[in-house]
C-alpha positions in Angstrom: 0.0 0.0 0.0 2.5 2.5 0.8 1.5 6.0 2.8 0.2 9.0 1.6 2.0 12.1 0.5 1.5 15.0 3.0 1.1 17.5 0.8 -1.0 19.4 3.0 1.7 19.7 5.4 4.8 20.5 2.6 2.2 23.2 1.2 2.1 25.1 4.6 5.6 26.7 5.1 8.1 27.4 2.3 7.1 25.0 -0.6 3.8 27.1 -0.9 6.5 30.1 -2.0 8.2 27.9 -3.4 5.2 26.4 -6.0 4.2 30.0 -6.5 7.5 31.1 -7.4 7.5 28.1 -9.9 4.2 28.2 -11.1 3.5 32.0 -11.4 7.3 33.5 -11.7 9.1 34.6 -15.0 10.9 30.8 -15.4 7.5 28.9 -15.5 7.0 27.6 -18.6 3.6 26.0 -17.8 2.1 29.4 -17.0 2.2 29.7 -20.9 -0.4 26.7 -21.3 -2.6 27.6 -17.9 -4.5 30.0 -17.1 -2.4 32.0 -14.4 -5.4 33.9 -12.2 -7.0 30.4 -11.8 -3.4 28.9 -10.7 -3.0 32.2 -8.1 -6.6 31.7 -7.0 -6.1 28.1 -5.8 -2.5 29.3 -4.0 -4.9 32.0 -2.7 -7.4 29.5 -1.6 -4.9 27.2 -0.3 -3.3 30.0 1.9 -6.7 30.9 3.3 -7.3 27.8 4.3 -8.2 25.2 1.5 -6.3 22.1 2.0 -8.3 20.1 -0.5 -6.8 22.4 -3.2 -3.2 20.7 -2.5 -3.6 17.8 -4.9 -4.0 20.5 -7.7 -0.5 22.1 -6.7 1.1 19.2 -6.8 -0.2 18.6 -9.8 0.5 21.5 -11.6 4.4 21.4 -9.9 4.8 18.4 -11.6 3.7 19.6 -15.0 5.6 22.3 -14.7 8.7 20.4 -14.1 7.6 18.3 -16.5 7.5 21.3 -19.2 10.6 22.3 -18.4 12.4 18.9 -18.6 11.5 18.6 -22.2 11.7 22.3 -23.1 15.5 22.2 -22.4 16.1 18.9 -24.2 17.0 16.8 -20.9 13.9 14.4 -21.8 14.7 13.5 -25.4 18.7 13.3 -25.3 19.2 9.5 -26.1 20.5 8.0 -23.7 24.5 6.3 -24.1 25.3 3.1 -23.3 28.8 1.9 -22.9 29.8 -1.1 -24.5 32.3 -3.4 -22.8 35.1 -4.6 -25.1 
């Protein structure tokens, strides 16, 4: 089974600055694809109280991340394989 992620708990301190910063800030890449006031809303929300509203962050952090690991190449360099001789 495994555990459960707490989200709700990594949300509360830093990592909500830290998903806003990546979400809404000059280097987000999703923010192109999204709609940005709906993204701030639900950081809004999620400040004010609404917990439920983590699953969507996290979702939308890994998107982003996502977005940028195939915008800078990282995801389609083949990958090398050394032969032994």
């Amino acid at each position: 089974m495994g555990f459960a992620v707490p989200l709700v708990h990594w949300f509360r301190g830093p990592q909500c600055q830290f998903a806003q910063t990546h979400l809404l800030g000059p280097d987000s890449i999703s923010r192109e694809m999204l709609d940005a006031d709906m993204i701030a809303a639900y950081l809004k929300e999620y400040k004010a109280g609404n917990t439920a509203l983590s699953g969507r962050i996290w979702l939308l952090l890994m998107f982003e991340f996502w977005c940028r690991a195939w915008s800078n190449g990282a995801a389609r360099r083949p990958r090398t394989t050394e032969k032994s001789a």
